[in-house]
C-alpha positions as CSV (number, residue, x, y, z in Angstrom):
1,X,-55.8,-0.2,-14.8
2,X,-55.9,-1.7,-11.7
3,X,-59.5,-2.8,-10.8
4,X,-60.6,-1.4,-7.0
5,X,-62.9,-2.9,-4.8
6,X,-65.4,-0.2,-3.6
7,X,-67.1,-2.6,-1.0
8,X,-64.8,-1.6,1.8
9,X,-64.9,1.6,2.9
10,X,-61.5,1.9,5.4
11,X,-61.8,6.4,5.8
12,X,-64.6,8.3,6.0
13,X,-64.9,12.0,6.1
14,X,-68.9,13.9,6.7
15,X,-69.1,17.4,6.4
16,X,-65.4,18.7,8.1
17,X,-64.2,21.8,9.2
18,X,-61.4,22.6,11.0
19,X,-59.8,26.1,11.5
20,X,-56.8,27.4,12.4
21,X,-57.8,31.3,13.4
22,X,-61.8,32.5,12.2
23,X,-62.0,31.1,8.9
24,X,-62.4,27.7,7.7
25,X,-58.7,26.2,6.1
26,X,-60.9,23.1,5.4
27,X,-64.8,23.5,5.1
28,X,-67.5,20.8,4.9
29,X,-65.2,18.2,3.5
30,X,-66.7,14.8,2.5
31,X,-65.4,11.5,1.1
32,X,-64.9,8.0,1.4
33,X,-61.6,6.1,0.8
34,X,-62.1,2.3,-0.2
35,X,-59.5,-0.6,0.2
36,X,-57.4,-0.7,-2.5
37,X,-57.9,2.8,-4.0
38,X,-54.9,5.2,-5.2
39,X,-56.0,8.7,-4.0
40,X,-54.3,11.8,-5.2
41,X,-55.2,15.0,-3.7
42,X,-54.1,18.1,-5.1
43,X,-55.4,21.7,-5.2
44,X,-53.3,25.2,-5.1
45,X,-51.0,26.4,-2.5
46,X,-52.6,27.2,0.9
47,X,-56.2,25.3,-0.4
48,X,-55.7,22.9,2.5
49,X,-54.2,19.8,1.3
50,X,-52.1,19.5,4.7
51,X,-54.4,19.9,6.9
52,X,-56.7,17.6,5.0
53,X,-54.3,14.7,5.4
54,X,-53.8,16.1,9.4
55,X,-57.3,15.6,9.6
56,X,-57.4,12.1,8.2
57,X,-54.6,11.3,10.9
58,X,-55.8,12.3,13.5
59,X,-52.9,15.3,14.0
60,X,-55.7,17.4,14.0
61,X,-58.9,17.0,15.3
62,X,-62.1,18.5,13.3
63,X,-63.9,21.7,14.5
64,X,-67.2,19.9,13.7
65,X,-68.2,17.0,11.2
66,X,-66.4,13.2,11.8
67,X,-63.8,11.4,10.6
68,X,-63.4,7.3,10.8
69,X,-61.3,5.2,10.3
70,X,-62.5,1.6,9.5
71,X,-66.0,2.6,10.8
72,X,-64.5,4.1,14.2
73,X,-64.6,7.5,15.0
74,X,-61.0,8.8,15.1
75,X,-61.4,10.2,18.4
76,X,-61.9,6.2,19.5
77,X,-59.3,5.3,16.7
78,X,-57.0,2.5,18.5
79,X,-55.3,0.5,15.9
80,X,-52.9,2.7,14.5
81,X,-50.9,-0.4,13.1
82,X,-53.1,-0.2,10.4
83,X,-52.1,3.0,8.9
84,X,-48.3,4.0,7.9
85,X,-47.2,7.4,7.0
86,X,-44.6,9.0,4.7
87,X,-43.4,12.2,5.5
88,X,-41.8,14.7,3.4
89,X,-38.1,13.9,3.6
90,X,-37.4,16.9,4.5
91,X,-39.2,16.9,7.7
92,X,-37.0,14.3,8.6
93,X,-33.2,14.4,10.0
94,X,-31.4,12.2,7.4
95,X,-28.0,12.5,9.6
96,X,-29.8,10.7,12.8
97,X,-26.8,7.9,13.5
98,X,-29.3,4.8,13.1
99,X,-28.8,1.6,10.4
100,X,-31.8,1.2,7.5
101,X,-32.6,-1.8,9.9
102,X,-32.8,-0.1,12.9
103,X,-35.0,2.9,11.4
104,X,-37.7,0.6,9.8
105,X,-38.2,-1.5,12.9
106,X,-39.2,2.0,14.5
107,X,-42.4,1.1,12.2
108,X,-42.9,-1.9,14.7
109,X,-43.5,0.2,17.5
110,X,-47.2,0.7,16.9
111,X,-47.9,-3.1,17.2
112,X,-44.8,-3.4,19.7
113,X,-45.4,-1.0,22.0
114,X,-43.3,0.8,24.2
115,X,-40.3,-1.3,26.1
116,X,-41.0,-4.4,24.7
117,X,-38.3,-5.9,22.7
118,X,-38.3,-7.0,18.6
119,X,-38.9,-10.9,18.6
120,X,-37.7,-12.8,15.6
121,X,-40.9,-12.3,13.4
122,X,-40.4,-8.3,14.1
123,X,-37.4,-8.9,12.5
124,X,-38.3,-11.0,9.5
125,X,-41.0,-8.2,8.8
126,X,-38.5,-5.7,8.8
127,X,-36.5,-7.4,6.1
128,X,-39.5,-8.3,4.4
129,X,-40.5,-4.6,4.1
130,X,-37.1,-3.6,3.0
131,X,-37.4,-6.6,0.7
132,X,-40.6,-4.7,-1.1
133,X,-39.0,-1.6,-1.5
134,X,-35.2,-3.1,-2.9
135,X,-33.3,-1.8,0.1
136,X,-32.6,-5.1,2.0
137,X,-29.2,-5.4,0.8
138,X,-28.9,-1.7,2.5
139,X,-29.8,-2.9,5.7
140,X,-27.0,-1.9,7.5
141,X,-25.8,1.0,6.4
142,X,-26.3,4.7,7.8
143,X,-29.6,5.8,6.5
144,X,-27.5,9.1,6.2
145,X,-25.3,7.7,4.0
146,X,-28.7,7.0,1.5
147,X,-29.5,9.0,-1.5
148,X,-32.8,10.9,-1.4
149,X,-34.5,8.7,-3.4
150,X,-32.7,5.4,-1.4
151,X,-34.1,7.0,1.8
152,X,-37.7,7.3,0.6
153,X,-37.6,3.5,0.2
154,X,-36.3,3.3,3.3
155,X,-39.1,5.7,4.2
156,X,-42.0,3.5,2.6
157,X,-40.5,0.4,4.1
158,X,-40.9,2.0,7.9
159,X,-44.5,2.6,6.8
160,X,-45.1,-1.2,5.2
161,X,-43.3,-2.7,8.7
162,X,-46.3,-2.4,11.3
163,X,-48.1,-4.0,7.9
164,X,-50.7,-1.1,7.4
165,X,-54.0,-1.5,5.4
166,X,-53.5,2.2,4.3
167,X,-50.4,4.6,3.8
168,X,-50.7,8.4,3.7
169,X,-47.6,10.3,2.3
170,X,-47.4,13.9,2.0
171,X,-45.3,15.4,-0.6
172,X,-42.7,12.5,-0.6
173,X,-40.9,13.7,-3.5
174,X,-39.9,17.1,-2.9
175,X,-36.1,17.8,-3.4
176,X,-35.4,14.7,-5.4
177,X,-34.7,14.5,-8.8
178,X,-37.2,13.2,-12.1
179,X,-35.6,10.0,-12.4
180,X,-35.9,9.3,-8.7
181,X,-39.2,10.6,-8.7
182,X,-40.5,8.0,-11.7
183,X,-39.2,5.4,-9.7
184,X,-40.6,5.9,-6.8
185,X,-43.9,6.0,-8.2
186,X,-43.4,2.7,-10.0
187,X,-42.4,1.5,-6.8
188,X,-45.9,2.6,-5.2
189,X,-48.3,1.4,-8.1
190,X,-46.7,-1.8,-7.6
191,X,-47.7,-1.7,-3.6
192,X,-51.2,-0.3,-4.5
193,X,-51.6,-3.4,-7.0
194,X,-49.8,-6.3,-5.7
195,X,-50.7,-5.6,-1.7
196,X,-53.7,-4.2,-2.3
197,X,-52.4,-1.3,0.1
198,X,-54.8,1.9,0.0
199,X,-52.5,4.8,-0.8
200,X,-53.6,8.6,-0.2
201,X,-50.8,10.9,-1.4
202,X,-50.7,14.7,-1.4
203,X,-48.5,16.2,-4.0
204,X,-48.2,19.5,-5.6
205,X,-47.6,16.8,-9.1
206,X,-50.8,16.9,-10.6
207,X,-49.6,14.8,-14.0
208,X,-48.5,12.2,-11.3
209,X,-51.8,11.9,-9.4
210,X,-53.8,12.4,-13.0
211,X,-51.6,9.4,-14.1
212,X,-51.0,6.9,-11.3
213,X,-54.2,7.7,-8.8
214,X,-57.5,5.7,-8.9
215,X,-59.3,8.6,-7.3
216,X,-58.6,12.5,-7.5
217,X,-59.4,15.0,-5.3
218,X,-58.9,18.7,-5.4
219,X,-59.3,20.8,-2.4
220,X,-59.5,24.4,-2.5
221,X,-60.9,25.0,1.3
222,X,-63.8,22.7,0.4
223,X,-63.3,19.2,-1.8
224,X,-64.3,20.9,-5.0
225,X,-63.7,17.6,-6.9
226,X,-63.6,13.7,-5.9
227,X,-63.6,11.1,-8.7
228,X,-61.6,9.7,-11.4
229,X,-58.7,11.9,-12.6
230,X,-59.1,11.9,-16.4
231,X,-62.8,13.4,-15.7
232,X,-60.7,15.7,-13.6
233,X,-58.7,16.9,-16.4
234,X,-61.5,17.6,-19.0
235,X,-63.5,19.9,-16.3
236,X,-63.0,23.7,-14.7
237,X,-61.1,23.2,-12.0
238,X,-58.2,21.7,-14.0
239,X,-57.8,24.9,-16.0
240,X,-58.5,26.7,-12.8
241,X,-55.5,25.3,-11.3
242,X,-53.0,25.9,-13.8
243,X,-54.1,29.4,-14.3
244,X,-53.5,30.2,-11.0
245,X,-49.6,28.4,-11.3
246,X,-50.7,27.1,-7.9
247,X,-49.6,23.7,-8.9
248,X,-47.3,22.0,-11.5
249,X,-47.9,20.1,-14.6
């Protein structure tokens, strides 16, 4: 298993809430995210998870509690270079008319910024980052003409181009098929390990978090658990969760 650091805490969450009518969706969350760790965070349908990573982003902004983001409050948060995000696919228009190419140098942009022009060494990170993911011979092709599982890759690769210190992806593997799926995880264990690239993913998977993550966290509302996944998998909540069917294993 791939030894983490915990000297470097890069996200930090103290006592969170955030609502979206009168009651708490997420209620006095706490955590800290270190370089280099694989977080999985599950929990049942409606616990959260979402709104969690929302929070974490800065989509949302907490109803009281703080987040950071390498040690600065996210409401001062300017660097955004330094985090990359993976949607769900679907969330995405996969028939936009745009080359591979052209869509992972939108993951310039945050260092970029707006009309200023990709130089040469935007370029050579944007074949670099297709490069990681095994896409760079796809380069110029219609992402729409990309598998799902091609245009995940193609996905990550947008994330890796602004050359993040953290990714978030949320639910990256819905709709694609088992073989993809394995893959793609392959594909991210080797980014976590060899990049030493701090990965939070939300998945409804809980045998893929148990297996790939460092770190587990199930939220329910409030974290309920934050640690390492096989203690996860001995406790409560574990056989909570499956009796519920809120999640699949």
């Amino acid at each position: 298993m791939h030894t983490v650091d915990h000297s470097q805490t890069i996200i930090e969450l103290k006592d969170v809430c955030f609502s979206y009518t009168s009651e708490d969706v997420v209620k006095n969350v706490s955590l800290q995210i270190h370089k280099g760790d694989y977080v999985g965070i599950v929990g049942p349908n409606g616990g959260g998870k979402s709104t969690f990573l929302k929070l974490m982003l800065g989509i949302l902004r907490p109803a009281s509690g703080t987040v950071k983001l390498f040690g600065v409050d996210i409401s001062q948060f300017k660097d955004w270079s330094k985090i990359g995000y993976v949607p769900q696919r679907t969330t995405v228009d996969a028939n936009f008319p745009v080359t591979v190419e052209e869509f992972v140098m939108m993951g310039r942009y945050s260092r970029l910024g707006l009309f200023h022009f990709p130089k040469q060494d935007d370029r050579e990170r944007v074949n670099k980052s297709l490069r990681q993911v095994e896409m760079y011979e796809y380069k110029n092709r219609q992402i729409s003409e990309l598998s799902g599982g091609q245009q995940q890759r193609v996905f990550i690769a947008r994330a890796l181009a602004s050359e993040p210190e953290a990714i978030f992806l949320d639910e990256p593997t819905v709709g694609v098929d088992v073989k993809t799926q394995k893959q793609f995880y392959e594909l991210l264990r080797s980014l976590n390990q060899k990049l030493d690239l701090t990965l939070v993913l939300v998945t409804h998977e809980l045998d893929i978090a148990a297996h790939e993550a460092t770190e587990l966290g199930y939220i329910n509302r409030t974290l309920e658990y934050y640690g390492e996944p096989k203690e996860f998998l001995k406790g409560d909540y574990f056989h909570e969760l499956i009796g519920k069917g809120g999640i699949r294993h």
